[in-house]
PDBQT receptor file of N, H, CA, C and O in Angstrom, charges set to zero:
ATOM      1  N   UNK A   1       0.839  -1.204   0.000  1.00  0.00    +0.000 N 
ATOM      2  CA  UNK A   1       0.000   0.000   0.000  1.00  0.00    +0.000 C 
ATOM      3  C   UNK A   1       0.875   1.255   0.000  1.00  0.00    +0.000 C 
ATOM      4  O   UNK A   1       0.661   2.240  -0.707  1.00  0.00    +0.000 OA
ATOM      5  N   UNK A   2       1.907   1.111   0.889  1.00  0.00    +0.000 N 
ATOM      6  H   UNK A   2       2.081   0.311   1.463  1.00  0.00    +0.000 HD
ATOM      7  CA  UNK A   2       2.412   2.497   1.046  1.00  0.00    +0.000 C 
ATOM      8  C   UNK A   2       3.469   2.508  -0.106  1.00  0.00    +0.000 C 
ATOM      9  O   UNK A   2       3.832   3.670  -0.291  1.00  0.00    +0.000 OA
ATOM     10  N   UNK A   3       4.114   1.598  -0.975  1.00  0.00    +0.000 N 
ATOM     11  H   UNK A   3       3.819   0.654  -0.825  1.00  0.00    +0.000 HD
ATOM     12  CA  UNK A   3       4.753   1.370  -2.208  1.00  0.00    +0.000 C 
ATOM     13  C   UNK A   3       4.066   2.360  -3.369  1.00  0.00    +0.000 C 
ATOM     14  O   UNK A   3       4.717   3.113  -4.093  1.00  0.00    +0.000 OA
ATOM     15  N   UNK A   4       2.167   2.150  -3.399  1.00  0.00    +0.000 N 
ATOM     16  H   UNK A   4       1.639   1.538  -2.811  1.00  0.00    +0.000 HD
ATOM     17  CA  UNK A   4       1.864   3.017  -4.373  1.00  0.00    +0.000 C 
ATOM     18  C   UNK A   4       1.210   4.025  -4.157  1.00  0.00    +0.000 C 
ATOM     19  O   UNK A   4       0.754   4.621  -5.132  1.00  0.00    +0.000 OA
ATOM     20  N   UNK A   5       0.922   4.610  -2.607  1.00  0.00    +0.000 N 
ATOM     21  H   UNK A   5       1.292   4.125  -1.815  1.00  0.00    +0.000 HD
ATOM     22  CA  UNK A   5       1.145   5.960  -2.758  1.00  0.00    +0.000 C 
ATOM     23  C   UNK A   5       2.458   6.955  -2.712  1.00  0.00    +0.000 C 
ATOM     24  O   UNK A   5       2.468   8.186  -2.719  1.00  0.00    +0.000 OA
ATOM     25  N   UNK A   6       3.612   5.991  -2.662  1.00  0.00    +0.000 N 
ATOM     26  H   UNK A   6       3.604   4.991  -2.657  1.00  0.00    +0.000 HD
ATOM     27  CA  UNK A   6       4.763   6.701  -3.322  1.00  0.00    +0.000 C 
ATOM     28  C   UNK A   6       4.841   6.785  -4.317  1.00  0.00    +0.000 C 
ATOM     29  O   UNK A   6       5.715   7.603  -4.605  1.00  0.00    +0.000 OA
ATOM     30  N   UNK A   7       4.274   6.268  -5.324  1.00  0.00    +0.000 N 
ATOM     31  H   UNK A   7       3.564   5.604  -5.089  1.00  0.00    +0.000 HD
ATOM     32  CA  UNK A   7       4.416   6.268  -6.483  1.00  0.00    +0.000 C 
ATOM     33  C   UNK A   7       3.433   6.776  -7.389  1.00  0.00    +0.000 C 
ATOM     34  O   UNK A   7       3.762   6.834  -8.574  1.00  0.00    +0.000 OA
ATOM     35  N   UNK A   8       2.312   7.147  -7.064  1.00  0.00    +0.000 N 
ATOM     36  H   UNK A   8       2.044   7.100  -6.102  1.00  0.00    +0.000 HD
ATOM     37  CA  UNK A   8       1.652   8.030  -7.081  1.00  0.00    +0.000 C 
ATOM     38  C   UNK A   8       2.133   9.373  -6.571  1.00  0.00    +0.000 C 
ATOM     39  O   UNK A   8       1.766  10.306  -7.285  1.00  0.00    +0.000 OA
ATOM     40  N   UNK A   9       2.751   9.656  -5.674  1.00  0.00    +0.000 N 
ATOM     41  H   UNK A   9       3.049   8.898  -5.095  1.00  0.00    +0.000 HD
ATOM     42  CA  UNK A   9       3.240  11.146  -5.304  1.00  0.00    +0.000 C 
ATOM     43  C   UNK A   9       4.349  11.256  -6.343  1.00  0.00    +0.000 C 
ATOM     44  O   UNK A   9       4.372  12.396  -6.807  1.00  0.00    +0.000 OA
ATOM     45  N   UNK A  10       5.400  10.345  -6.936  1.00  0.00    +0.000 N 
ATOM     46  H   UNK A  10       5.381   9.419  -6.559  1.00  0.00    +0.000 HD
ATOM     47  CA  UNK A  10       5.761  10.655  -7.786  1.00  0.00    +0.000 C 
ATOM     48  C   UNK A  10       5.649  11.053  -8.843  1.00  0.00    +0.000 C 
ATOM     49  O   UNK A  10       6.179  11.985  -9.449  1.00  0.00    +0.000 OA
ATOM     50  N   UNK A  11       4.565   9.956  -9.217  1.00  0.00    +0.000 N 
ATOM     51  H   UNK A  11       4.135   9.199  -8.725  1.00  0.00    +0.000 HD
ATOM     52  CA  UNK A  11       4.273  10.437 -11.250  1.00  0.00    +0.000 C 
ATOM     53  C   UNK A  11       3.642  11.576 -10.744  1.00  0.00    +0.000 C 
ATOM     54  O   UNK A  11       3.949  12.365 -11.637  1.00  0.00    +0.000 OA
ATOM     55  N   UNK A  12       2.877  12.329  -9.826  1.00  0.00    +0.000 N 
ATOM     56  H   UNK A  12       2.627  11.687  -9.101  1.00  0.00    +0.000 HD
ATOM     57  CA  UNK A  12       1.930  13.713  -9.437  1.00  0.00    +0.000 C 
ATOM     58  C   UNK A  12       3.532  14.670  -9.599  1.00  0.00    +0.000 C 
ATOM     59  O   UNK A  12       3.294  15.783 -10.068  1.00  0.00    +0.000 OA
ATOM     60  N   UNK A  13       4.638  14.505  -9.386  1.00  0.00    +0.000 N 
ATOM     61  H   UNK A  13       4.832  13.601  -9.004  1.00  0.00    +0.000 HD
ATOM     62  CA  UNK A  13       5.170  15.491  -9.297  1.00  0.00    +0.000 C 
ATOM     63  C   UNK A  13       6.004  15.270 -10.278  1.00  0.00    +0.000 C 
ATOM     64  O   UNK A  13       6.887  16.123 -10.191  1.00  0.00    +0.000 OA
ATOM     65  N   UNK A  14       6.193  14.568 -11.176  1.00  0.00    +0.000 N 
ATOM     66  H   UNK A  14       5.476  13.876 -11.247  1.00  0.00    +0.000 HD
ATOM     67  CA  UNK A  14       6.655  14.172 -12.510  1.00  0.00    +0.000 C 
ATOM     68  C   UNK A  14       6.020  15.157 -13.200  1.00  0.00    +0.000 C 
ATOM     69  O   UNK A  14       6.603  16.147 -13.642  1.00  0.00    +0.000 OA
ATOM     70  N   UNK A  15       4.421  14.858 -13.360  1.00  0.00    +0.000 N 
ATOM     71  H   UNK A  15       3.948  14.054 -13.001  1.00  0.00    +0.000 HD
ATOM     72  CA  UNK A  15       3.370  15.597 -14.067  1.00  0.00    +0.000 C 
ATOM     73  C   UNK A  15       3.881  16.899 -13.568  1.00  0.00    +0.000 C 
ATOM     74  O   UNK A  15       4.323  17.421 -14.591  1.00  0.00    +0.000 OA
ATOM     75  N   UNK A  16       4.085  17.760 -12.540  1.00  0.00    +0.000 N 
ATOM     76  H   UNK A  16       3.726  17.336 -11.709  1.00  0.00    +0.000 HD
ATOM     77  CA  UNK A  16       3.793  18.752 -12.312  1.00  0.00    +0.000 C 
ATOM     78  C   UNK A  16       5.069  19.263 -13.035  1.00  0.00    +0.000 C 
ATOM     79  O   UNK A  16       4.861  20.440 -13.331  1.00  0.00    +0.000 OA
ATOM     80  N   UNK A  17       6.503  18.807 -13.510  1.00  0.00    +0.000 N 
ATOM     81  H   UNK A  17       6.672  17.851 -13.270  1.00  0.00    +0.000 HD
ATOM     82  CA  UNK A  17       7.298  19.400 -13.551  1.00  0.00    +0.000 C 
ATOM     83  C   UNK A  17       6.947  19.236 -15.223  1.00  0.00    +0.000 C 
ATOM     84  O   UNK A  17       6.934  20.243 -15.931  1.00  0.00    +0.000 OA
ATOM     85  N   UNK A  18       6.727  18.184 -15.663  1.00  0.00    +0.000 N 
ATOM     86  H   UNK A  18       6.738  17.366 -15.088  1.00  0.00    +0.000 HD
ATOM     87  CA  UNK A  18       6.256  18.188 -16.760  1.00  0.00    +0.000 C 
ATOM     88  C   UNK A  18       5.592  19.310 -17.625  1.00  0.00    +0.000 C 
ATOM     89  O   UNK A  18       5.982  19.753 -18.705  1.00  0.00    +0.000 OA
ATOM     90  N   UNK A  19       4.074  19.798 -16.605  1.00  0.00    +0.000 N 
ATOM     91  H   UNK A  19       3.758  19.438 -15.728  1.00  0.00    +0.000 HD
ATOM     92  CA  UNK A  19       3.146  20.992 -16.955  1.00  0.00    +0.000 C 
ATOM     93  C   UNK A  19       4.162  22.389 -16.870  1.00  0.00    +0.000 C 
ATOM     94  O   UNK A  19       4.170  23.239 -17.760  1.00  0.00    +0.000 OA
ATOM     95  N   UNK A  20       4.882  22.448 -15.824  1.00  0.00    +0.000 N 
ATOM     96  H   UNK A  20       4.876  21.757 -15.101  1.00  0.00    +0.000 HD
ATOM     97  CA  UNK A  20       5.884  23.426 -15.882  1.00  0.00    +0.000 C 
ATOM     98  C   UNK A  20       6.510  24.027 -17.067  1.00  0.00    +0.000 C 
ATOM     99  O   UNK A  20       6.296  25.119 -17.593  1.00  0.00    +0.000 OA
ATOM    100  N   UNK A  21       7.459  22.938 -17.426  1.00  0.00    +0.000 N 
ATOM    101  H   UNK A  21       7.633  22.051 -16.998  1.00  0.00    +0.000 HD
ATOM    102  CA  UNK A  21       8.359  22.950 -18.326  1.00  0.00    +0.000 C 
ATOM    103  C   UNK A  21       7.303  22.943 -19.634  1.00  0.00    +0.000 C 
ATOM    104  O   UNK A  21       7.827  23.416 -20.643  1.00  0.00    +0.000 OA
ATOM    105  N   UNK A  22       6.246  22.603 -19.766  1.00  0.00    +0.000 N 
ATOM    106  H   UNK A  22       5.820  22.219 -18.947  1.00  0.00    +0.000 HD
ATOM    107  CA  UNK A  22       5.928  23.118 -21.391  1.00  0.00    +0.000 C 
ATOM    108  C   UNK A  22       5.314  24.541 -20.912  1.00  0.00    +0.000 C 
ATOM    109  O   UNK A  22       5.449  25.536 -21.623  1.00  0.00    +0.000 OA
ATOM    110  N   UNK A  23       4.693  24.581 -19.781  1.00  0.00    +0.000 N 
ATOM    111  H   UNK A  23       4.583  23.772 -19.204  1.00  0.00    +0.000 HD
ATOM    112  CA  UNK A  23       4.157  25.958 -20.048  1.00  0.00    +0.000 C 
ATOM    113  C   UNK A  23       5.566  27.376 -20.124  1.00  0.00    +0.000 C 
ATOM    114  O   UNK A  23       5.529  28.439 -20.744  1.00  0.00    +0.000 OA
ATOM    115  N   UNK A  24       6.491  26.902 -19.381  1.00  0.00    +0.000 N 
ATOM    116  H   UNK A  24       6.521  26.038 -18.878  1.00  0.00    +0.000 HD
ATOM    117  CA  UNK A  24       7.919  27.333 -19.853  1.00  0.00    +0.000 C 
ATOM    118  C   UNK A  24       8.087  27.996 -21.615  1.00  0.00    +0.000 C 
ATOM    119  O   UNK A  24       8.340  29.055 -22.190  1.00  0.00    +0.000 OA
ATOM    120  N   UNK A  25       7.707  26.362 -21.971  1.00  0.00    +0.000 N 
ATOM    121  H   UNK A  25       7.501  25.502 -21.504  1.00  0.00    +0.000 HD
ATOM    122  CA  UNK A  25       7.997  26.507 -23.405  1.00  0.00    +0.000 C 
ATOM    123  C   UNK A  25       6.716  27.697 -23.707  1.00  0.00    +0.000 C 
ATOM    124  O   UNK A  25       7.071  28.823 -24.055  1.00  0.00    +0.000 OA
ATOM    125  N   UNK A  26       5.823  27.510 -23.615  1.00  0.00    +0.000 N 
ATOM    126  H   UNK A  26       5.535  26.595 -23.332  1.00  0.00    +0.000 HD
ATOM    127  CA  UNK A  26       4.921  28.614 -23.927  1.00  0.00    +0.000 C 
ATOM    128  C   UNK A  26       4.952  29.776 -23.965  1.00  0.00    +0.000 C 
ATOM    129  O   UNK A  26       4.444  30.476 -24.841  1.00  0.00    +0.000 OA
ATOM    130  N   UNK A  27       5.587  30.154 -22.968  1.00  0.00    +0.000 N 
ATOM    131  H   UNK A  27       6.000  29.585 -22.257  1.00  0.00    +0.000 HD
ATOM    132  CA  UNK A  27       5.815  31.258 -22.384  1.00  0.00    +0.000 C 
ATOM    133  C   UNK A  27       7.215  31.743 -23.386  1.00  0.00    +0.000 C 
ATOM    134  O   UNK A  27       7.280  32.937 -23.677  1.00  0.00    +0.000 OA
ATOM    135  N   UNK A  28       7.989  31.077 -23.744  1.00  0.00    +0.000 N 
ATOM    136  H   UNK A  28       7.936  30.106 -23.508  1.00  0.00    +0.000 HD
ATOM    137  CA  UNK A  28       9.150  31.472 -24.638  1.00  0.00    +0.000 C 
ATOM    138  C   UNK A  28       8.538  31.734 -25.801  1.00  0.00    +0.000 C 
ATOM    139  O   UNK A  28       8.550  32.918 -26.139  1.00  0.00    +0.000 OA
ATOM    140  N   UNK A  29       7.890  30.799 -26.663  1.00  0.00    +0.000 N 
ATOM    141  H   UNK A  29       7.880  29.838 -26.388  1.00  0.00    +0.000 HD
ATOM    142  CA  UNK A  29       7.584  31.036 -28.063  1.00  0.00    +0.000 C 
ATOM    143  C   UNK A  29       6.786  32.731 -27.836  1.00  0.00    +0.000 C 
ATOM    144  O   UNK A  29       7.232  33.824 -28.183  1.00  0.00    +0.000 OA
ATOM    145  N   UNK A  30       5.379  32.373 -27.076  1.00  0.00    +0.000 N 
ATOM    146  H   UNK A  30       5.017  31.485 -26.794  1.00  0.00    +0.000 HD
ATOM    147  CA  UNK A  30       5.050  34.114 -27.230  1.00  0.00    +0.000 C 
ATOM    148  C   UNK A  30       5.945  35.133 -27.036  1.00  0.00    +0.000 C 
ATOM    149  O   UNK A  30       5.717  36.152 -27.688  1.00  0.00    +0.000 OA
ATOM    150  N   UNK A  31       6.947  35.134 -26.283  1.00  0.00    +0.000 N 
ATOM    151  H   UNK A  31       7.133  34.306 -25.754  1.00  0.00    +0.000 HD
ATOM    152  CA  UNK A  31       8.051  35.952 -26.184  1.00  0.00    +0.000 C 
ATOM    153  C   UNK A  31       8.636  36.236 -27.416  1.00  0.00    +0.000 C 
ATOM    154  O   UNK A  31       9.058  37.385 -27.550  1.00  0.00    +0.000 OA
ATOM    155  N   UNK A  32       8.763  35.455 -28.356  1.00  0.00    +0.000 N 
ATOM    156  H   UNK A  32       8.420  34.522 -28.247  1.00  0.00    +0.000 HD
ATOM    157  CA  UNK A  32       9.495  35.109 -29.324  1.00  0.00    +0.000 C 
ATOM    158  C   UNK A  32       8.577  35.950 -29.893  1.00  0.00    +0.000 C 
ATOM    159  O   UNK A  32       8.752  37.160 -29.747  1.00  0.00    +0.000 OA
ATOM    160  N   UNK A  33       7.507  35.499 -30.596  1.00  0.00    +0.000 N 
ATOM    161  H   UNK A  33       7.365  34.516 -30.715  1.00  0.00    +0.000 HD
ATOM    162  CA  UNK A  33       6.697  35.881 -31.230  1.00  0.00    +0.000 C 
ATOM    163  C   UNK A  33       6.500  37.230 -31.077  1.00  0.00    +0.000 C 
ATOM    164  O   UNK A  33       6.231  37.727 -32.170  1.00  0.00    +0.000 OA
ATOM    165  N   UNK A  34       6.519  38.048 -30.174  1.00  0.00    +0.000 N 
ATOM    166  H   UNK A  34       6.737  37.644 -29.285  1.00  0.00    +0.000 HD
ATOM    167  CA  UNK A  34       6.437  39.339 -29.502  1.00  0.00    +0.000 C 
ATOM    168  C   UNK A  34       7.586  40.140 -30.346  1.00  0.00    +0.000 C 
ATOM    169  O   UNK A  34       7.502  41.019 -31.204  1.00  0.00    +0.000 OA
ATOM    170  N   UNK A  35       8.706  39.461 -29.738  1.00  0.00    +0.000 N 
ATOM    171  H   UNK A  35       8.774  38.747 -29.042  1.00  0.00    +0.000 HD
ATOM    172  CA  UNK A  35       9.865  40.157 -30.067  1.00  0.00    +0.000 C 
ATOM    173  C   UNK A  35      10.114  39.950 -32.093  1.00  0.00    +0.000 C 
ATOM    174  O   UNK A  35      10.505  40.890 -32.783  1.00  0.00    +0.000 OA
ATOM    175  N   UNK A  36       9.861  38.894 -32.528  1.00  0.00    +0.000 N 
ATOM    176  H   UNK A  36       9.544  38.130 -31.966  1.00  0.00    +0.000 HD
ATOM    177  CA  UNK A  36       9.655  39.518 -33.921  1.00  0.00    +0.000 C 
ATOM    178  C   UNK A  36       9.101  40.372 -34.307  1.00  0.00    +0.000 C 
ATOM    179  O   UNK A  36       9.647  41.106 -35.130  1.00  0.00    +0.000 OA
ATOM    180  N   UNK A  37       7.803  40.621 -33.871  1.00  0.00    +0.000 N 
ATOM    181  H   UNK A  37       7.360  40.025 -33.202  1.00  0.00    +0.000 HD
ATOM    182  CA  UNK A  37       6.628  42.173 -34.037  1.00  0.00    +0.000 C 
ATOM    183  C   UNK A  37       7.672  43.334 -34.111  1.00  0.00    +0.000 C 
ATOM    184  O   UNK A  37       8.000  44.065 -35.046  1.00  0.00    +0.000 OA
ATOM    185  N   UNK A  38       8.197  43.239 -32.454  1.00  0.00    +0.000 N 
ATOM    186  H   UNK A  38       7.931  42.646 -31.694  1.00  0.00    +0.000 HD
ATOM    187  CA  UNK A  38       8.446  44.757 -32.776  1.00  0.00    +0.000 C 
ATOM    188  C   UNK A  38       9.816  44.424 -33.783  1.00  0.00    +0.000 C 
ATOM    189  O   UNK A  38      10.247  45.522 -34.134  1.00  0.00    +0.000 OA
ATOM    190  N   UNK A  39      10.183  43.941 -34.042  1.00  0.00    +0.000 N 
ATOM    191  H   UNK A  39       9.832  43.049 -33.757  1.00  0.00    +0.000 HD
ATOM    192  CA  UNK A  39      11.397  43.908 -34.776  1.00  0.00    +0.000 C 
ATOM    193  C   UNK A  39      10.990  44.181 -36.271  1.00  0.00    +0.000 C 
ATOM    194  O   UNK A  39      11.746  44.786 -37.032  1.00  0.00    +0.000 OA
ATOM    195  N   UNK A  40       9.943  43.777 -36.595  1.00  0.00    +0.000 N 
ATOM    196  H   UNK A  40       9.329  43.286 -35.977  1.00  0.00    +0.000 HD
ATOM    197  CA  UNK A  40       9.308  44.248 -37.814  1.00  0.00    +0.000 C 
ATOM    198  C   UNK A  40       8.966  45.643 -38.038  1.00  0.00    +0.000 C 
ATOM    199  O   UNK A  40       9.234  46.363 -38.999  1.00  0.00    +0.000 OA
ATOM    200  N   UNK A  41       8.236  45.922 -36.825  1.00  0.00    +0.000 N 
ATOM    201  H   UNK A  41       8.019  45.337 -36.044  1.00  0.00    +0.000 HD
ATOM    202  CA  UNK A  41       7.586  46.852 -36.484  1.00  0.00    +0.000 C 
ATOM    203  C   UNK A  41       9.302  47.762 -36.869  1.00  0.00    +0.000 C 
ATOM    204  O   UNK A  41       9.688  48.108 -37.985  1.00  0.00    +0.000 OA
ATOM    205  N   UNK A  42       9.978  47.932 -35.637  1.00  0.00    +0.000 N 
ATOM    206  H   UNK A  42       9.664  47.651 -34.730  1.00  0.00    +0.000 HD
ATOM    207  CA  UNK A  42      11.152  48.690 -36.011  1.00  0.00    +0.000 C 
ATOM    208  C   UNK A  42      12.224  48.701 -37.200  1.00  0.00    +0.000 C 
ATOM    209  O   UNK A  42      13.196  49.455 -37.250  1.00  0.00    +0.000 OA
ATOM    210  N   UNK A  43      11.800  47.513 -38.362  1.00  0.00    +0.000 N 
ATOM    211  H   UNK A  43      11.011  46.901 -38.321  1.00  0.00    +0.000 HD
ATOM    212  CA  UNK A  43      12.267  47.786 -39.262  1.00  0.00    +0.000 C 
ATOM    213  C   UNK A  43      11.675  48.629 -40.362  1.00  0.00    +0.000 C 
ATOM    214  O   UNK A  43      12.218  49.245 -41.279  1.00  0.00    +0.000 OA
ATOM    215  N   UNK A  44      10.182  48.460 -39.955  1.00  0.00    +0.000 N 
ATOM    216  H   UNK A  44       9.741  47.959 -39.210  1.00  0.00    +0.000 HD
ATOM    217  CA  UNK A  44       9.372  49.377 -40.975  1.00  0.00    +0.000 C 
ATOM    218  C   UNK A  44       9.918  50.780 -40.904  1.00  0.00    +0.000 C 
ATOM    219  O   UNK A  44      10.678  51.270 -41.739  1.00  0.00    +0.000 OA
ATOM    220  N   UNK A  45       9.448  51.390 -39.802  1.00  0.00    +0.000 N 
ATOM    221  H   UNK A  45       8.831  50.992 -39.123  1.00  0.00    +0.000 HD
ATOM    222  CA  UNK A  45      10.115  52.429 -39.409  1.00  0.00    +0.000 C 
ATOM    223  C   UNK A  45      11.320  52.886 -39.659  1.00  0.00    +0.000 C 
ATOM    224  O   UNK A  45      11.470  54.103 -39.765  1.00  0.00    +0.000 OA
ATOM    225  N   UNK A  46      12.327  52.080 -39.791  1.00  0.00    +0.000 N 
ATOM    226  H   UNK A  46      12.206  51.091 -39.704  1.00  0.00    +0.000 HD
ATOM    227  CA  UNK A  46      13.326  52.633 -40.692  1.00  0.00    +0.000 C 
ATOM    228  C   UNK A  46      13.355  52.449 -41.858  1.00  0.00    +0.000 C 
ATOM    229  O   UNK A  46      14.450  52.779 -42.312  1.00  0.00    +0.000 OA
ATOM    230  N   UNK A  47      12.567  52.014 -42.718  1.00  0.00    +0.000 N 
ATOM    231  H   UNK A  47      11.677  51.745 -42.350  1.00  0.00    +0.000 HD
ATOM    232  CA  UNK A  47      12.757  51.993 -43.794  1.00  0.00    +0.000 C 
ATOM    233  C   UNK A  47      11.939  53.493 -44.340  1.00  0.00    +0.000 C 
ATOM    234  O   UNK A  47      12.218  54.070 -45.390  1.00  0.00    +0.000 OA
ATOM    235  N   UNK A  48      10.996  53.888 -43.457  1.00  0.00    +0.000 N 
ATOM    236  H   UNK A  48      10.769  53.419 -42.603  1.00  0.00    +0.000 HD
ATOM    237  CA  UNK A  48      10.146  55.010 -44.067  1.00  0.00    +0.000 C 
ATOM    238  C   UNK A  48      11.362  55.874 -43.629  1.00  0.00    +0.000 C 
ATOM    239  O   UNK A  48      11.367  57.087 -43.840  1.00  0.00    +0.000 OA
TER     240      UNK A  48
């Protein structure tokens, strides 16, 4: 019994680092995505 609620507290905190790390990733690409804008954005602008 007490074998698989260790192991259950594990995969729970497996998962959690799991959800972390992509929302991580999430959080980078919109960054990304952001930072091309204005980079566009500030190339327009110099081109006018």
């Amino acid at each position: 019994m007490k074998e698989a609620v260790k192991k259950s507290i594990r995969t729970g905190e497996a998962a959690l680092k799991g959800t972390a790390k992509s929302a991580a990733k999430v959080v980078q690409k919109t960054a990304d995505k952001v930072k091309k804008k204005k980079n566009t954005v500030s190339q327009s602008h110099n081109e006018l």
